[in-house]
C-alpha positions as CSV (number, residue, x, y, z in Angstrom):
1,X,110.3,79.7,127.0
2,X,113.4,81.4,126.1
3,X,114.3,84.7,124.7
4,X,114.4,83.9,121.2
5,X,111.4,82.5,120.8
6,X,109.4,85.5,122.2
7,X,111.3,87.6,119.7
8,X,110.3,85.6,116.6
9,X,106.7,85.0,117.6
10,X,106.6,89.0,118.3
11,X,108.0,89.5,115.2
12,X,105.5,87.4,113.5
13,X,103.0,89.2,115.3
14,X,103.9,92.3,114.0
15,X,104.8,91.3,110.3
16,X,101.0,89.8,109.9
17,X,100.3,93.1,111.3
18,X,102.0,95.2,108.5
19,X,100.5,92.8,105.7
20,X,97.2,93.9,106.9
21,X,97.6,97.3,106.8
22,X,99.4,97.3,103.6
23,X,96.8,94.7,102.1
24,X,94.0,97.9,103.1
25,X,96.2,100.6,101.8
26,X,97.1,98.9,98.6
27,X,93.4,97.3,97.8
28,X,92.0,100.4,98.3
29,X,89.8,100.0,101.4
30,X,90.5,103.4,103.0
31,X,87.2,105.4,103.1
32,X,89.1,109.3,102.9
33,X,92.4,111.1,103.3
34,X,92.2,111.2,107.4
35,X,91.7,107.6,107.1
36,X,94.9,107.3,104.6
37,X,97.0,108.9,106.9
38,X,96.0,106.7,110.0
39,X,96.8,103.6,108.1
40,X,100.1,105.0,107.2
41,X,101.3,106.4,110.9
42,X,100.1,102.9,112.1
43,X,102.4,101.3,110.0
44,X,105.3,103.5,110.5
45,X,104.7,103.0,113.8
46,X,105.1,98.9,113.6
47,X,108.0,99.3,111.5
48,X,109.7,101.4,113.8
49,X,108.3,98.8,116.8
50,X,109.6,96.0,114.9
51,X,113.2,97.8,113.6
52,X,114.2,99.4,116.8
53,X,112.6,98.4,119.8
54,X,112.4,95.1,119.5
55,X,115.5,94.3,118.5
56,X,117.6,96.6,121.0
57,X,114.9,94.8,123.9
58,X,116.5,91.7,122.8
59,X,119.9,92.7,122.9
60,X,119.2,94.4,126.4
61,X,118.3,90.7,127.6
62,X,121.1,88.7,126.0
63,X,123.5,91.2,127.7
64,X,121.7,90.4,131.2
């Protein structure tokens, strides 16, 4: 299983991930403000995840 692969499924992973929380926050289906907030550090938190980490964690192994 190479490299690559890992990367893109992960990055599936964490795309279908973001649609859900954004599906939530955009249909409405957040109960209060505490809630609100959760959703959105949780998706900052992906983004970041997907952004940063996962693409210098691939660069760290092509280097290798």
């Amino acid at each position: 299983m190479s490299t690559l692969y890992i990367h893109e499924k992960l990055l599936n992973i964490l795309s279908q991930r973001e649609k859900t929380l954004t599906d939530q926050l955009v249909e409405g289906q957040v109960k209060d403000f505490a809630a609100f907030q959760e959703l959105r550090a949780r998706l900052a938190e992906l983004a970041n995840v997907k952004q940063q980490e996962l693409d210098l964690l691939l660069k760290r192994i092509e280097h290798e």
